[in-house]
VEXDO-726808 format. One line per field, with one value per residue (C-alpha): residue in one letter; y negated, x negated, z. Coordinates in Angstrom, 2 decimals. Layout:
r	A,...
Y	Y,...
X	X,...
Z	Z,...
This chain:
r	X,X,X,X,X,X,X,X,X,X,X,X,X,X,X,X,X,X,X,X,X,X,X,X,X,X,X,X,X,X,X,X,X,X,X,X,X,X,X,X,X,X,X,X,X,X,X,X,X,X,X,X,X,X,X,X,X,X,X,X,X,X,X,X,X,X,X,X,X,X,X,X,X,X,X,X,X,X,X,X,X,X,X,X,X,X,X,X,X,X,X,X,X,X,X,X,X,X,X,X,X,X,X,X,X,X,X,X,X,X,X,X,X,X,X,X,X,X,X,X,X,X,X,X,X,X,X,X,X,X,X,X,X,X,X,X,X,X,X,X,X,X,X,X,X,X,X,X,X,X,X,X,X,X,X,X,X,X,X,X,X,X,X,X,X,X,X,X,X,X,X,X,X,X,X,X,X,X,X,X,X,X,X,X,X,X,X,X,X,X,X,X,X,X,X,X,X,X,X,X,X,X,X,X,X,X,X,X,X,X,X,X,X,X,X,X,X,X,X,X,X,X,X,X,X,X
Y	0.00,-3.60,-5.73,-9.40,-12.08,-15.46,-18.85,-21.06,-22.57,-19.70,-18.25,-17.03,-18.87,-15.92,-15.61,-19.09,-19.64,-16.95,-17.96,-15.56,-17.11,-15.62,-17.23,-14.88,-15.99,-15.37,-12.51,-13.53,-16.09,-15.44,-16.97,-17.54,-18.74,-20.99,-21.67,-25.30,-24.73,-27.56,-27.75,-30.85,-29.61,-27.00,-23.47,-22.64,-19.08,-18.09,-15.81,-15.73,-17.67,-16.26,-17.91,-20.28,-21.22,-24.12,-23.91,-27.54,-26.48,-22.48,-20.99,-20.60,-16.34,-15.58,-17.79,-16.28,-13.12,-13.41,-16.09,-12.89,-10.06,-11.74,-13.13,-11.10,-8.98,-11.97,-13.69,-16.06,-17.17,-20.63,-20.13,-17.98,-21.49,-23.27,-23.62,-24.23,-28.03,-27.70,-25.93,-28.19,-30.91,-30.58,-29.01,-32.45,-34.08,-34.38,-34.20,-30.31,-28.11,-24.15,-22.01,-18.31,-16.45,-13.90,-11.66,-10.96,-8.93,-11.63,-9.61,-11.72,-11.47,-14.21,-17.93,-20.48,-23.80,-26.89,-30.52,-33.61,-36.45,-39.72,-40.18,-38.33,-34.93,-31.43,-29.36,-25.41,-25.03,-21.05,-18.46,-15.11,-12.00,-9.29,-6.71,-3.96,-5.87,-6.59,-5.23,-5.30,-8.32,-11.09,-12.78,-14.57,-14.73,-16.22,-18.94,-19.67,-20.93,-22.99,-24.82,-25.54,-27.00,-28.77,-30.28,-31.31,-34.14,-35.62,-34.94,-36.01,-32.60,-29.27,-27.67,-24.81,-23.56,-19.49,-17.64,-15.10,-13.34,-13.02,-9.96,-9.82,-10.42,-13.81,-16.23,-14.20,-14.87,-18.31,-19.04,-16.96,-19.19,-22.60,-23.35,-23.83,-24.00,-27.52,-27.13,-24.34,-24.34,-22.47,-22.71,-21.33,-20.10,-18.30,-14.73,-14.95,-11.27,-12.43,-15.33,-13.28,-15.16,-11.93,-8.13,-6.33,-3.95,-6.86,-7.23,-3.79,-4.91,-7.93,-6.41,-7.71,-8.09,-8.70,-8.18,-9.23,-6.15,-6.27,-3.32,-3.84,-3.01,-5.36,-8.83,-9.99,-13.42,-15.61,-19.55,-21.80,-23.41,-26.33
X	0.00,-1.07,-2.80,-2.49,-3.62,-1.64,-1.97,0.10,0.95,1.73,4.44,7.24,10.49,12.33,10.75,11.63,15.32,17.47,20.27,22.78,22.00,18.93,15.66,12.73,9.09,5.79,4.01,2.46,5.08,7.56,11.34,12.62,15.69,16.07,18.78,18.65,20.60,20.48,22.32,23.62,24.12,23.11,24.29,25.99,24.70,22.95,20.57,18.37,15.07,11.68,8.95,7.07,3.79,2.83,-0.38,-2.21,-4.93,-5.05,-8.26,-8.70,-9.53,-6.48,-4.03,-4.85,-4.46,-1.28,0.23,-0.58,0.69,4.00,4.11,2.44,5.60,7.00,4.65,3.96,0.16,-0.25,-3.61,-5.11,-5.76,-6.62,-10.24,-10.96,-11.66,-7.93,-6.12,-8.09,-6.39,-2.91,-2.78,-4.47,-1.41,1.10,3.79,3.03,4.13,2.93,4.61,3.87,6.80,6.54,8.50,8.99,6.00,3.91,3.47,3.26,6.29,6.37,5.65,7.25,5.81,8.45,7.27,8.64,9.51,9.25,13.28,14.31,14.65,12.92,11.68,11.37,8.45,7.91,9.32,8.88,8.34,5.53,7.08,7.32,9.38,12.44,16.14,15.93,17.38,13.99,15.04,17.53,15.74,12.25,15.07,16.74,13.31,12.36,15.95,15.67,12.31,13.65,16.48,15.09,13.37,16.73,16.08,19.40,18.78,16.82,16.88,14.91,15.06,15.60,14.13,15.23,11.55,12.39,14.70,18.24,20.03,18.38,21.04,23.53,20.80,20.59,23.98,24.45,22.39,24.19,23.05,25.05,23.86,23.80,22.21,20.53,17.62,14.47,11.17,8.85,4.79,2.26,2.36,-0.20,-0.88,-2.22,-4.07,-5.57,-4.65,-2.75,-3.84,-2.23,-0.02,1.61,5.68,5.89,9.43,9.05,7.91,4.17,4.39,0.97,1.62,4.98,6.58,7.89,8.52,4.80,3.52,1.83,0.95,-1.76,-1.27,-4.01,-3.11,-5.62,-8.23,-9.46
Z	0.00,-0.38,1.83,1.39,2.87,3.69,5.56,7.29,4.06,1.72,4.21,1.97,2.22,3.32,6.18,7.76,6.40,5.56,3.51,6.06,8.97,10.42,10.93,10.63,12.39,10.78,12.40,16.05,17.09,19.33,19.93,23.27,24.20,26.63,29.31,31.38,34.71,37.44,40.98,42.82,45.92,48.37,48.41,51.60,53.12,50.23,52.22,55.20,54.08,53.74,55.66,53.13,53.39,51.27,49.80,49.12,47.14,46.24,45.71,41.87,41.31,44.51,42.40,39.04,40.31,42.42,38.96,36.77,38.56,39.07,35.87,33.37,32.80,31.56,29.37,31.86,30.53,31.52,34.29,32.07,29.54,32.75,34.17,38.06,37.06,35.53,38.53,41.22,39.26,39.01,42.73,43.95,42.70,46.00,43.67,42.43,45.23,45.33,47.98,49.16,50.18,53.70,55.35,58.86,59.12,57.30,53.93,51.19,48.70,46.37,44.81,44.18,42.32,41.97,40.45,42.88,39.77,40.50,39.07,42.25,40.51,41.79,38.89,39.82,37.42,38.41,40.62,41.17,43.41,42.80,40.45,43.17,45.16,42.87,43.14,47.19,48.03,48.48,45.55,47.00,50.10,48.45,46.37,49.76,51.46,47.97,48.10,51.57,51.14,48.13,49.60,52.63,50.31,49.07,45.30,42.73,41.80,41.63,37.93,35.86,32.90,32.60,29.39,27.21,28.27,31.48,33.35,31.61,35.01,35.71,34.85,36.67,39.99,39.22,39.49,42.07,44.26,42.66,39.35,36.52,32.59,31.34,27.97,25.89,22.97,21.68,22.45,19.63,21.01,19.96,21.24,24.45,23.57,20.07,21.82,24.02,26.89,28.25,28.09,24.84,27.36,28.85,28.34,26.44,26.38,23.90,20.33,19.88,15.47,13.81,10.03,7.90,6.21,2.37,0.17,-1.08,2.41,5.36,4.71,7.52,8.72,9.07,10.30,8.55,11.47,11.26
């Protein structure tokens, strides 16, 4: 079968607008559909709270780690582009707030990472408990201890945005613990896979494509570098 080689330019049409509807990506991108959800108010007796321990400024190779393992499954890929310089950084800023989640018995469960804007709003940036852990109830325990953290500093609002990445149940949690959709979208990326910012094995559940497929076989993609 036939090999070819094409750049970012010589895409065929088909593949980006589909006359029925569809819209096909080139080979290493991925879609992900997003879901903006934002609450107003607190949620009464949503669950007990965890104990959260904020953590000012995280040392660099324990946050990586703890970031990936909770967020690998999900693409999540954003300290593996970051250098210590980088994560120093935007931790020194008072508005960027990481928390660890515990139990009673002081194991570590969770994070939590929310953004403090200066219009008054709280930003949930990334939450999350360590894979093993799901399915026994912390979820709503680790959100419980974020909102009461967040409310306590009289924001307008506390809002996230859910992805289409992430487990299929997670806008049925969010608004279970108050938030309600107030707009949708797409976000289009580069699959961190591809980049190599995230081992190959990573979300075996999202389809990692390398070539484009026509009845003349493969067609390798290569985007044109500067």
């Amino acid at each position: 079968m036939r090999n070819a080689l094409i750049t970012e330019d010589t895409i065929p049409a088909e593949i980006t607008d589909l006359a029925i509807g569809y819209r096909r990506l080139p080979a290493g991108k991925l879609a992900n559909a997003v879901t903006w959800m934002e609450a107003r108010a607190p949620q009464p007796d949503l669950a007990k709270p965890l104990a959260m321990t904020r953590i000012t400024m995280p040392d660099c190779a324990s946050y990586r780690a703890i970031f990936l393992e909770i967020g690998a499954p999900w693409l999540w890929d954003r300290v593996s582009e970051m250098s210590d310089a980088e994560i120093a950084t935007h931790f020194a800023d008072p508005r960027q707030h990481l928390y660890y989640g515990h139990d009673e018995s002081g194991m570590h469960l969770g994070m939590v990472e929310f953004f403090v804007a200066d219009s008054n709003e709280i930003e949930i940036t990334y939450f999350g408990l360590f894979p093993s852990l799901t399915g026994q109830g912390f979820g709503k325990r680790l959100m419980a201890g974020a909102l009461e953290l967040a409310w306590r500093l009289n924001p307008s609002r506390v809002w996230l945005h859910t992805s289409s990445f992430d487990h299929h149940s997670v806008i049925g949690f969010y608004s279970a613990c108050g938030f309600v959709p107030f707009a949708t979208g797409f976000e289009i990326i580069d699959d961190p896979r591809i980049k190599g910012t995230l081992p190959r094995n990573a979300a075996p559940q999202i389809p990692l494509i390398e070539a484009e497929w026509y009845p003349c076989g493969p067609i390798t993609r290569q985007v044109a570098r500067a």
